[in-house]
Steps between C-alpha positions, in 0.01 A plus 500: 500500500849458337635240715542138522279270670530230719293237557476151697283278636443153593272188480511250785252176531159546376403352811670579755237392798492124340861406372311157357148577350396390188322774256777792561724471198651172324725459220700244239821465368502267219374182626540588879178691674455682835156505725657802667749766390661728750684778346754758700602788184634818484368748230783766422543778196498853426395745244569867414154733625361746251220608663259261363213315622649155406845365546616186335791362690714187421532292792749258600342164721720300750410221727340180500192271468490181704232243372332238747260222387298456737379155672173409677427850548110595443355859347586672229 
């Protein structure tokens, strides 16, 4: 209680044990669409602790998103 507190934590590919499956995640940007998004980000921030039960901390993201569209690839 009384201090600052750090936090961080990170988000790596939905799934990891198939790299190319359809279903997982997908995604646009404007007229361009992905079958498959594979994120690697890093969740950083801290916040003053007053001995409550909640925190609400700003966080800062870094990393990126790669998009594939897929081809002759069955599921999802």
């Amino acid at each position: 209680m009384g201090a600052i507190c750090n936090f961080s934590y990170n988000i790596y590919s939905a799934a990891a044990f198939c790299t190319f499956c359809k279903g997982f995640s997908y995604g646009s940007v404007g007229t361009k669409t992905a079958n498959f998004l594979d994120p690697s980000l890093t969740f950083t921030g801290s916040a003053f602790y007053l001995g409550e039960s909640t925190m609400t901390v700003p966080m800062k993201v870094s990393g990126t998103i790669i998009g594939y569209q897929l081809a002759n690839c069955e599921g999802g």
